[in-house]
N, C-alpha and C positions, 0 to 999 in steps of 0.2 A: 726801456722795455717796449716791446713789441707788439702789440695789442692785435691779434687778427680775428676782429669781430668780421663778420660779415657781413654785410648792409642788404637788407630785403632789396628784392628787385622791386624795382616800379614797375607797373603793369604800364606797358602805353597803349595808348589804345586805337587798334588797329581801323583802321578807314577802310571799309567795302567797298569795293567795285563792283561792275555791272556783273564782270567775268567770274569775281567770287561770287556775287548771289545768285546768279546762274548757275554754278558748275556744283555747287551746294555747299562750299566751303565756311559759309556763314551757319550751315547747321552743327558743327564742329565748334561752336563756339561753347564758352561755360554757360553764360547766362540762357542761351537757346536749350540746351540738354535739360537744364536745373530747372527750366521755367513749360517743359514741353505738353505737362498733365494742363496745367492751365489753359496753354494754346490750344493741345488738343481739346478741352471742354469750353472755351469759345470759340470753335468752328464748329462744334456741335450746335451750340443754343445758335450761330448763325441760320443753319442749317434748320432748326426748327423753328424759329423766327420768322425765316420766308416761304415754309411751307406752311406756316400758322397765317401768315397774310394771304398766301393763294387760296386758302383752302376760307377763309373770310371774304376776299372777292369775289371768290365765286360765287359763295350763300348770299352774298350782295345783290349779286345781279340774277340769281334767282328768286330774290324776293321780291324785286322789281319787276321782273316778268309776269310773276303771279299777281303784283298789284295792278298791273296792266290788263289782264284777262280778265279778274274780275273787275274791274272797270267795267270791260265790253261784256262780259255776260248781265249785272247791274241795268248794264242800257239794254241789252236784250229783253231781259224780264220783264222790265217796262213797257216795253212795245207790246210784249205777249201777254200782258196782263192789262193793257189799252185794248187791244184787239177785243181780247174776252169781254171786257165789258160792253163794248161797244157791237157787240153780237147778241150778246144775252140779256139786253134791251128787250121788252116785249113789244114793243113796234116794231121792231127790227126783226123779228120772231114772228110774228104775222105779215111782216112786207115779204120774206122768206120761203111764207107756208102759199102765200096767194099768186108770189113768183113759180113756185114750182108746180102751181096745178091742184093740191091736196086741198080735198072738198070737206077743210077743218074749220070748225069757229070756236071764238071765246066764251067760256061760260057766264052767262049772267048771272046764275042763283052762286050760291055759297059752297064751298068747300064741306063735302058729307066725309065722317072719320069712320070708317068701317070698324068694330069692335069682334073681337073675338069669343 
């Protein structure tokens, strides 16, 4: 008796060259077809992975800019608020009024509160 089973083929399995994955022959394959939704939804999350990093770098380095400025305004205030004090001294406020001529003086009596 003559048995003509057929025997599955073995799949072997094909080695890629440069020239097939160049030429696109390697998209022709099963497991690239069967597997494509995936691929194509990990070039996507790539895609928004490195726009989600630039768009974080950038708020980076603008938060550091800003830490920087207000640094230098902080030191400005300072000076501008040294300055004021050191103006509104009232020696400083009479060496001012006698610098400039104005035939002013300080009161000796007390503050009168005008009432209505």
């Amino acid at each position: 008796m003559e048995t003509n089973y057929k025997q599955p083929k073995k799949r072997r399995k094909k080695k890629f060259s440069l020239p097939d994955i160049l030429g696109g022959e390697i998209l022709n394959e099963d497991f690239i077809v069967k597997q494509s939704k995936l691929l194509i939804m990990i070039a996507v999350c790539f895609v928004f992975f490195i726009g989600n990093r630039y768009s974080c770098l950038k708020k980076i380095t603008q938060i550091e800019d800003l830490k920087k400025e207000l640094k230098d305004l902080r030191y400005e205030n300072l000076v501008v608020l040294t300055k004021l004090t050191e103006n509104s001294r009232q020696s400083q406020i009479e060496n001012l009024v006698n610098s400039k001529g104005l035939n002013l003086s300080c009161s000796n009596g007390p503050v009168y509160e005008i009432e209505k």
